[in-house]
C-alpha positions, -999 to 999 in steps of 0.1 A, spaced: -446 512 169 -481 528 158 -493 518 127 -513 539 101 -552 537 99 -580 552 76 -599 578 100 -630 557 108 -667 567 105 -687 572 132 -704 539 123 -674 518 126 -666 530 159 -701 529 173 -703 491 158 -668 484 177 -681 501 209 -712 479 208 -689 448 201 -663 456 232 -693 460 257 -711 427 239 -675 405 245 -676 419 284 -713 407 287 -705 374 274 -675 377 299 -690 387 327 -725 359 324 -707 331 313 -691 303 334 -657 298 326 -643 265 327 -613 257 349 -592 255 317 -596 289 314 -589 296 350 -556 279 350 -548 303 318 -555 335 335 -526 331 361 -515 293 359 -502 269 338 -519 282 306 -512 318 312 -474 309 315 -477 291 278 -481 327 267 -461 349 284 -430 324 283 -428 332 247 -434 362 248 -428 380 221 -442 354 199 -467 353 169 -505 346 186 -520 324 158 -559 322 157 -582 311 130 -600 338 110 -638 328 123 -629 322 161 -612 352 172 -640 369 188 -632 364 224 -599 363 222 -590 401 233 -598 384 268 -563 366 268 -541 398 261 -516 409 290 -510 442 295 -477 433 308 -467 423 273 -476 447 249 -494 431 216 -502 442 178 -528 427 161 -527 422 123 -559 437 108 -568 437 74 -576 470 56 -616 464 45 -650 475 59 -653 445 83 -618 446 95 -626 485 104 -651 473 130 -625 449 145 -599 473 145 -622 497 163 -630 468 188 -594 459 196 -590 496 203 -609 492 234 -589 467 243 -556 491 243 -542 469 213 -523 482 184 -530 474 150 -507 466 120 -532 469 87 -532 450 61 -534 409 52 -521 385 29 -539 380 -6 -552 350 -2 -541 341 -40 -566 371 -49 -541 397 -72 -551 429 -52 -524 440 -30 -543 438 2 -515 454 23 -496 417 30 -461 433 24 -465 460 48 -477 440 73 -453 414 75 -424 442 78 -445 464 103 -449 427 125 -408 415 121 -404 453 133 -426 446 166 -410 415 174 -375 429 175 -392 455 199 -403 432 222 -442 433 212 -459 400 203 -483 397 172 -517 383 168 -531 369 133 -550 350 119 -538 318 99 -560 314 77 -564 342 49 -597 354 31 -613 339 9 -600 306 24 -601 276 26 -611 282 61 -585 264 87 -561 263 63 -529 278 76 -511 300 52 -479 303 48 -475 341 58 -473 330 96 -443 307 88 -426 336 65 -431 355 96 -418 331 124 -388 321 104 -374 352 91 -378 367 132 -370 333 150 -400 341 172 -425 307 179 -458 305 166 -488 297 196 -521 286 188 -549 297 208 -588 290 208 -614 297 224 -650 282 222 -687 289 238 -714 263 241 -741 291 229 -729 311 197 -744 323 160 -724 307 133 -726 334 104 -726 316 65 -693 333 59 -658 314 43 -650 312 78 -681 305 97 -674 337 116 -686 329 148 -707 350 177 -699 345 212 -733 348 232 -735 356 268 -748 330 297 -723 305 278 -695 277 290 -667 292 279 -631 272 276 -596 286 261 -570 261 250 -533 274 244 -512 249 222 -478 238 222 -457 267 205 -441 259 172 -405 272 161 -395 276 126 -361 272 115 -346 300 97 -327 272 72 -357 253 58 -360 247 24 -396 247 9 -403 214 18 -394 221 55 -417 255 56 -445 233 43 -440 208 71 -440 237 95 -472 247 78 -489 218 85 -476 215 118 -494 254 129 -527 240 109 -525 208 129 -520 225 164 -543 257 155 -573 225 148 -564 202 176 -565 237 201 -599 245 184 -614 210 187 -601 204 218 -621 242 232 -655 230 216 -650 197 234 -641 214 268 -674 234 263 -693 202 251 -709 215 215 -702 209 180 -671 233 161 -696 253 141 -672 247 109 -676 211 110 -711 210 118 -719 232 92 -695 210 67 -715 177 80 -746 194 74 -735 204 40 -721 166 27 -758 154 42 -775 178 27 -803 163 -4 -798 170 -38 -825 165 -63 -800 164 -89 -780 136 -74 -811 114 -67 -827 125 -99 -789 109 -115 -793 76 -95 -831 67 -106 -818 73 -142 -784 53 -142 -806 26 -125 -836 31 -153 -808 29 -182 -783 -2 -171 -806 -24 -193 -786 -4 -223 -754 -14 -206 -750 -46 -231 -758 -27 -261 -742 2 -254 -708 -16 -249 -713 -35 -278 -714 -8 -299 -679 11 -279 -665 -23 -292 -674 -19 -328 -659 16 -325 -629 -1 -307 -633 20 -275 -640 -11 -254 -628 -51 -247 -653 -77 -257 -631 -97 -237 -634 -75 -207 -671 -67 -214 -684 -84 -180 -659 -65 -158 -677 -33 -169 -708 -43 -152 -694 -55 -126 -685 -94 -129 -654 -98 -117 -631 -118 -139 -613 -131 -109 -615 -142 -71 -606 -116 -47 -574 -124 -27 -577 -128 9 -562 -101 32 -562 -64 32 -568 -51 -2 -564 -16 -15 -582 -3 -47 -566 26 -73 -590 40 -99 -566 57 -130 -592 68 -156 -571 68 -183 -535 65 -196 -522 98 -177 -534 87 -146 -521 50 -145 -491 67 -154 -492 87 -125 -499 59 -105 -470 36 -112 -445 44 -90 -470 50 -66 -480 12 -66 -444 4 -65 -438 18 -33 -472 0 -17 -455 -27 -25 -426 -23 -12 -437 -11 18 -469 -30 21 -461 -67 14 -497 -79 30 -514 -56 7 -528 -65 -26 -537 -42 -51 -563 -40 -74 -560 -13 -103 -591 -4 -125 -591 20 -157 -620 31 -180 -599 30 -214 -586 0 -233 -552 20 -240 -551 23 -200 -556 -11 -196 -530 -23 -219 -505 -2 -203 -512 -13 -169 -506 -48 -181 -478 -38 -198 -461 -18 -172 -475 -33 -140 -477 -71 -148 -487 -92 -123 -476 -69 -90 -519 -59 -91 -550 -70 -104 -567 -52 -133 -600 -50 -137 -622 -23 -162 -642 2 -138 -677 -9 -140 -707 17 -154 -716 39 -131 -750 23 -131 -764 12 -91 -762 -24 -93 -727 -27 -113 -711 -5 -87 -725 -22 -61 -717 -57 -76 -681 -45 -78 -676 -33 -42 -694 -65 -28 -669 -89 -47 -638 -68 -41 -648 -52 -4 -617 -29 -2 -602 -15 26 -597 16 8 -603 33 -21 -578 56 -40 -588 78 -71 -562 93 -92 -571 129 -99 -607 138 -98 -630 115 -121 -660 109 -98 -684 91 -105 -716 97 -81 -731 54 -77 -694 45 -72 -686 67 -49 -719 64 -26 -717 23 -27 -684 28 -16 -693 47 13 -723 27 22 -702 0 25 -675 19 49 -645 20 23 -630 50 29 -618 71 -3 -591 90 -10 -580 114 -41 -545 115 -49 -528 139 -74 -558 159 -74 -565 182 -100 -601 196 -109 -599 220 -142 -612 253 -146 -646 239 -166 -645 207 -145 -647 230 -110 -678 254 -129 -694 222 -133 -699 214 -103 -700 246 -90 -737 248 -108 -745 214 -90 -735 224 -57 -755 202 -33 -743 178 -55 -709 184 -55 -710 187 -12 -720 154 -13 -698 134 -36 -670 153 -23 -676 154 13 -677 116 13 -641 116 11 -619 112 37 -585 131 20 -580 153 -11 -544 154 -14 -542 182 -45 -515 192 -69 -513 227 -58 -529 256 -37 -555 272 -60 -565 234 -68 -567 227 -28 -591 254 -25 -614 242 -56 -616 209 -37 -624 227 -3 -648 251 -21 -665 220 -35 -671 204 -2 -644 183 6 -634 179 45 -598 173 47 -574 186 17 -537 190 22 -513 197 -11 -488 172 -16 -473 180 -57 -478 160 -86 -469 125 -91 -464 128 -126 -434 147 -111 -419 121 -97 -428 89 -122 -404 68 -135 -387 76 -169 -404 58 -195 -390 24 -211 -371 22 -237 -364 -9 -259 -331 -11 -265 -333 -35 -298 -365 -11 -308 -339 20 -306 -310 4 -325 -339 -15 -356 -352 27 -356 -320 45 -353 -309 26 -382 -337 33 -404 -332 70 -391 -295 71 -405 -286 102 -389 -311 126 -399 -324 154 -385 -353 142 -362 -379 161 -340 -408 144 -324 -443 156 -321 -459 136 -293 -494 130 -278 -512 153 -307 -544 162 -308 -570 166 -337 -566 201 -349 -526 198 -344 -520 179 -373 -523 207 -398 -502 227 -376 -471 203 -376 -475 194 -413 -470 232 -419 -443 238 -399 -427 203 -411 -429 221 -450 -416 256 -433 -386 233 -417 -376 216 -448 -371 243 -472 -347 253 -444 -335 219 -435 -338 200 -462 -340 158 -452 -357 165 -415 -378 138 -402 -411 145 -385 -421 119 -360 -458 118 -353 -471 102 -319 -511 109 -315 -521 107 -279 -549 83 -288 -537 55 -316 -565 45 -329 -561 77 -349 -530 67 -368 -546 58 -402 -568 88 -401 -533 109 -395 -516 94 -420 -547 104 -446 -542 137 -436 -508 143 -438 -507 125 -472 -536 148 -486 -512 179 -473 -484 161 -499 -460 147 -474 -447 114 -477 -457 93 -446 -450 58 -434 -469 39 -400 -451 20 -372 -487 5 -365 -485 -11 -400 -452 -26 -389 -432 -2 -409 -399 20 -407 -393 56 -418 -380 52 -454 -348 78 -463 -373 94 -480 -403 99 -459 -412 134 -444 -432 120 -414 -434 87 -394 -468 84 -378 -459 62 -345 -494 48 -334 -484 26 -312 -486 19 -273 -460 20 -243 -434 31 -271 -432 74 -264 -406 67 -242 -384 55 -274 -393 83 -294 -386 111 -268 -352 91 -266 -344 94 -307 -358 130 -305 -337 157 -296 -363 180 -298 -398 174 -291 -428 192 -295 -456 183 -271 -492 182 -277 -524 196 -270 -515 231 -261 -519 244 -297 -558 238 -292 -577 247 -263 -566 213 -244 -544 220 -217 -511 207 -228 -493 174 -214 -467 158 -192 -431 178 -205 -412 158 -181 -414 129 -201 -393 143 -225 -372 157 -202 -361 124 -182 -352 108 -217 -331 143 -231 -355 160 -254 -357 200 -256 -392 210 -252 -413 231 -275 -448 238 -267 -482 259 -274 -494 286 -256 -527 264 -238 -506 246 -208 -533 250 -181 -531 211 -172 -492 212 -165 -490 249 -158 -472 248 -129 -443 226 -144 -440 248 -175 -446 286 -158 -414 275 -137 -399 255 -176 -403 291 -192 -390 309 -167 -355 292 -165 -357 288 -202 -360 255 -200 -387 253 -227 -398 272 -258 -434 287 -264 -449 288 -297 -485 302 -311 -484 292 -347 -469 268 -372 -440 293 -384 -429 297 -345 -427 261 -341 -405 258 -372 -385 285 -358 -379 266 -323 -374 236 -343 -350 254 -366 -329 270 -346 -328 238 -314 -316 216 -342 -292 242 -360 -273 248 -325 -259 224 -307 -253 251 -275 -285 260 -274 -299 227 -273 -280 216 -247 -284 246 -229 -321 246 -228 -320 207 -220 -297 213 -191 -321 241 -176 -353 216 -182 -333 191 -159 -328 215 -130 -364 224 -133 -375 194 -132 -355 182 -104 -368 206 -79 -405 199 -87 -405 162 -73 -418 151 -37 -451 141 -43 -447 105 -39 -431 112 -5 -460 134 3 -486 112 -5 -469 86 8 -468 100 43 -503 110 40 -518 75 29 -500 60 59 -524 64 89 -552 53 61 -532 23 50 -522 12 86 -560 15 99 -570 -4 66 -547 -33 69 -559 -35 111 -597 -36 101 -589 -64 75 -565 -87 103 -597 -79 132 -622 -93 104 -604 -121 93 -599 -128 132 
C-alpha cells in the first residue's frame, strides 16, 4: 500500500541524496562490532524477521542508521511525519526502497499532525504482511518517553512491538528535544535488537500503561546497552548530566544570600508567631534543632508543605508501614495547620518535625541529625539549600504526586540553569499526569514516569460520630449546603447567593468552612456587615434556628461537614486559585458545585463535568441556581451524586503506582542502612 506525499523540492531530495550516500560512508569506514554481525544473518537478524510483520520501535533522535537493518525479504513502511525535516527523511528512506506512511501523533500539541491517518494506513500494512517502523517517542517530547500511539497500534493489530538501536562511538549530538544524533564515518558501530513486546488486545488503561512502560524500558535498555557495546556516553544523558552540572549564578547568587540572612531567622519567626503562622514551641525545629533523637535503622523522610499534601500523603505512609515494618518515618510540614493534622491524623506511626528555613546551615543541621535514606517530596515545593545538602550527603530524592502549575513551571522556566540543577538532582518524578510529566522533563528532571494522584486514592475523611449527632441536632432538619475551603474574595460571592437562595428557600443554612481558619473571625465580620446572621464553631458555638450561616473554623472537622451537607460548594475556583480536592465531598455523599478556575484538580473535574457528576457555576446567581434546584430535587441529587461516585472510582491507582515505583528505592535504602549499621 503506497501512501500519499507532498511533491518534494528539489532541495529536500538533494539533502536526502546527500544523507543516503553519507549513512553508506559511515557504513562502509566504520568497524562493525560482532553484535552487529550476528544481526545481519544470525541470532539478531532472526529477532527481526521472526516477527515479522511487527511494529520496529526506535527512538525519535537515534534512527539515523537504522535503514541498515531493513530486509528486503520483508517489505517495511516507515511512519514519517508530515513537516520540513521529516521531508528530508522521507526522501532518504526512499533510497533505501522503503515506503512511507505520513503523518505523526500530536504530541499533546492541538494541530492535527496527521496521527489518525497514520495509525489506519499502519493497521492496514500489518494485515498485508508489511512491518512498520516508528518512532516512540513523539515531538516535542519528552525525549525517550514512549507514547502511547505504538501500544494503540500493537494492540488493536496483535502485531509485537521490537526495539532496536543502534549507536556509533563518533557522532554530532544536535541541541534538538531529541538530541538528534549524526552518525559519523570511521566509527565502532553496534546494533542491539530487544526482546519483542505483545500487547494484549483486552487491557484496560492501567494494563496499556504497563505495556507502555514496558516498550520505554526495552527501547532504553536496547539504547544503553548499543552506546555501551561501542564504549561512549548516550548523547541524551550526557547532555542531561552536563545540563544538572551546569553553574548557575542565580542558584549560587540564592545560597550566599540565605547564608547572609539566617541571622534574621529568630526574628523573623518571632514575628510569623505573633501573626500565628508559626509554633513558638516548635521554633527550634525550623532551624534545624531536632526536638528528638533519631531512631536507629533505616529511616525514610516525606516533606508535605502544607495541609493538601499531608493529606495526600496519609495513606501513603500507611502502606510504608505496612509493608515496611523496619522503616521509620519522619514527616515534616511548613504550616502549623499541617502540623496539627499530621498529629491528629498520623499519631505516633511517624515523627514530625517543622521543615527547617531554607537557610545553609539549618538544612544541613537537619540532614546531619536525621541522615535519611531517602527523601520523598510531595508535589513540587523545592527548596534549593534542602535539596543540595541532601544530595551532598547521598540521600536520594524523590517527588511524588507531582504537580508543577502553569506560573510555578514559567518560574523556573526563566531560571533555567537553575531549575536543571534542582531538578536533575532527583532521582524519580512520579507526576500526576502527562502534560505535568513533560513540565518536569522540560525542567531538567532525569527519570519521570506518571503514576495519578494520590489525592485520588486518600482515605475518606473522619467523621465524629457524637460531633455529627451534637450538629445534626442543632441543624433540625433544615435545608443545609456547605461551602468548603473558601478563599478571600469568595465570601461575597456565597453571602449573595445565600440571600438569592433564601428568598427562594426560605430557612436554608449556609455552612462556611475557610481553607485557612485563622480567618474565621474576619469571615464572620464580613458576613455580618452583608446583614446575615452568623454564629462560629471556633467560638464553641452551634448554628442557632435562626442563623443564616455557620462559619466552621476549625481543623480536621471538613470531613463532618461534607457528611451533613448534601450539597457542597467547593472553594477557590471562583477566584483565580485553582479550585480543590472534589473527592472529598464525594467519598462522604455531597453533590458538587464548583467555579469555573479548576486548573489544580482539572483532570478530576473535566472527567466530573463530563459525566455530570458536578455543576459549574461563574457567578453568585448560578450558584444559587445549582444550590436551588440540587436541594429542590431529590432525583437530581442523587443522580448527580451517583455519577460523582463512578467518576471517582475510576480515577484511583496512584498509590499502587507509586508504590511500585518507590520499591527498588525503598529496598536499596533499607540495604545501605543494614551494611552501615554492619
Amino acid at each position: 500500500m503506497a501512501d500519499f506525499e507532498d511533491q518534494p523540492n528539489l532541495l529536500y531530495r538533494l539533502a536526502g541524496l546527500a544523507l543516503y550516500n553519507h549513512i553508506w560512508l559511515v557504513q562502509r569506514t566504520s568497524r562493525w562490532l560482532p553484535h552487529l554481525a550476528e544481526l545481519e544473518g544470525r541470532r539478531q537478524g532472526r529477532k527481526l524477521t521472526a516477527q515479522h510483520p511487527f511494529i520496529f520501535a526506535m527512538w525519535h533522535g537515534q534512527f539515523m542508521l537504522l535503514p541498515l537493518l531493513s530486509f528486503p525479504k520483508y517489505p517495511m513502511q516507515v511512519m514519517v511525519a508530515r513537516h520540513g525535516d521529516a521531508a528530508i527523511a522521507s526522501q532518504l528512506l526512499k533510497h533505501f526502497d522503503l515506503e512511507l506512511i505520513r503523518g505523526a501523533g500530536a504530541g499533546g500539541r492541538k494541530k492535527d499532525r496527521g496521527g489518525s491517518h497514520a495509525i489506519r494506513a499502519a493497521q492496514e500494512a500489518l494485515r498485508n504482511n508489511v512491518s512498520v517502523a516508528m518512532t516512540a517517542d513523539v515531538p516535542p517530547g519528552p525525549a525517550r518517553r514512549a507514547g502511547m500511539g505504538i501500544v494503540t497500534l500493537a494492540r488493536v493489530t496483535g502485531r509485537p512491538i521490537v526495539p532496536v538501536a543502534i549507536a556509533s562511538s563518533r557522532h554530532l549530538s544536535l541541541n534538538t528535544w531529541s538530541r538528534m544524533t549524526i552518525n559519523l564515518p570511521w566509527s565502532d558501530c553496534g546494533a542491539v535488537v530487544g526482546d519483542p513486546v505483545f500487547v494484549p488486545s483486552d487491557l484496560d488503561t492501567e494494563g496499556q500503561e504497563r505495556m507502555r512502560q514496558k516498550v520505554e524500558d526495552g527501547l532504553n535498555a536496547a539504547t544503553r546497552e548499543a552506546y555501551d557495546k561501542v564504549g561512549v556516553p548516550d548523547p541524551l544523558l550526557a547532555a542531561r548530566e552536563r545540563a544538572a552540572n551546569s553553574s548557575s549564578p542565580m542558584l549560587a547568587t540564592y545560597r550566599t544570600a540565605t547564608r547572609a540572612l539566617q541571622s534574621a531567622a529568630p526574628a523573623l519567626l518571632a514575628y510569623r508567631e505573633r501573626q500565628g503562622k508559626e509554633d513558638p514551641v516548635h521554633r527550634a525545629e525550623r532551624m534545624g534543632v531536632p526536638s528528638q533523637p533519631r531512631p536507629p535503622g533505616p529511616l525514610a523522610w516525606l516533606h508535605a508543605a502544607s495541609v493538601g499534601e499531608t493529606m495526600a500523603a496519609g495513606r501513603l505512609i500507611g502502606e510504608l508501614k505496612q509493608r515496611y515494618p523496619s522503616l521509620s518515618i519522619l514527616l515534616t510540614t511548613g504550616t502549623v495547620t499541617s502540623a496539627r493534622l499530621a498529629r491528629a491524623r498520623l499519631g505516633d506511626s511517624v515523627i514530625h518535625q517543622f521543615i527547617p528555613i531554607d537557610g545553609p546551615a539549618f538544612v544541613a543541621r537537619f540532614i546531619e541529625h536525621w541522615r535519611p535514606q531517602l527523601g520523598v517530596f510531595v508535589e513540587s515545593e523545592i527548596w534549593p539549600n534542602l535539596v543540595l545538602a541532601a544530595v551532598e550527603k547521598g540521600v536520594p530524592l524523590v517527588v511524588v504526586n507531582g504537580r508543577l502549575s502553569e506560573r510555578s513551571f514559567r518560574g523556573w522556566q526563566r531560571r533555567a540553569a537553575m531549575a536543571r540543577r534542582l531538578f536533575g538532582a532527583f532521582a524519580l518524578v512520579l507526576a500526576q499526569t502527562e502534560p505535568l510529566a513533560r513540565r518536569f522533563t522540560r525542567l531538567g528532571a532525569r527519570d519521570v514516569k506518571i503514576a495519578g494522584n494520590l489525592k485520588y486514592d486518600a482515605a475518606a475523611l473522619p467523621v465524629d460520630a457524637a460531633a455529627s449527632d451534637a450538629l445534626r441536632r442543632a441543624l433540625g432538619g433544615r435545608d443545609v449546603f456547605l461551602a468548603a475551603s473558601t478563599h478571600p474574595g469568595e465570601e461575597v460571592h456565597i453571602a449573595q447567593a445565600l440571600k438569592l437562595l433564601k428568598v427562594r428557600r426560605p430557612g436554608v443554612l449556609a455552612i462556611i468552612a475557610p481553607r485557612h481558619p485563622g480567618r474565621g473571625e474576619a469571615v464572620v465580620e464580613e458576613l455580618r456587615a452583608g446583614g446575615l446572621k452568623v454564629s462560629r464553631r471556633g467560638a464553641a458555638e452551634l448554628p442557632a434556628a435562626t442563623d443564616d450561616a455557620y462559619v466552621a473554623d476549625t481543623i480536621g472537622e471538613l470531613g463532618l461537614f461534607y457528611s451533613v451537607a448534601p450539597v457542597a460548594f467547593i472553594g477557590g475556583s471562583l477566584i483565580k486559585h485553582g479550585g480543590q480536592n472534589p473527592v472529598e465531598a464525594i467519598q462522604l455523599g455531597s453533590a458538587v458545585v464548583t467555579g469555573p478556575h479548576v486548573h489544580n484538580f482539572e483532570e478530576a473535574y473535566r472527567a466530573l463535568l463530563r459525566k455530570e457528576g458536578c455543576r459549574q457555576v461563574v457567578d453568585a446567581a448560578g450558584l444559587a441556581n445549582a444550590l436551588e434546584e440540587l436541594l429542590g430535587n431529590r432525583a437530581a441529587l442523587e443522580a448527580q451524586q451517583r455519577n460523582a461516585r463512578s467518576v471517582i472510582a475510576g480515577l484511583g491507582g496512584a498509590l499502587r503506582e507509586t508504590l511500585t515505583a518507590l520499591a527498588p528505592l525503598l529496598a536499596a535504602a533499607i540495604e545501605t542502612e543494614a551494611k552501615r549499621a554492619a
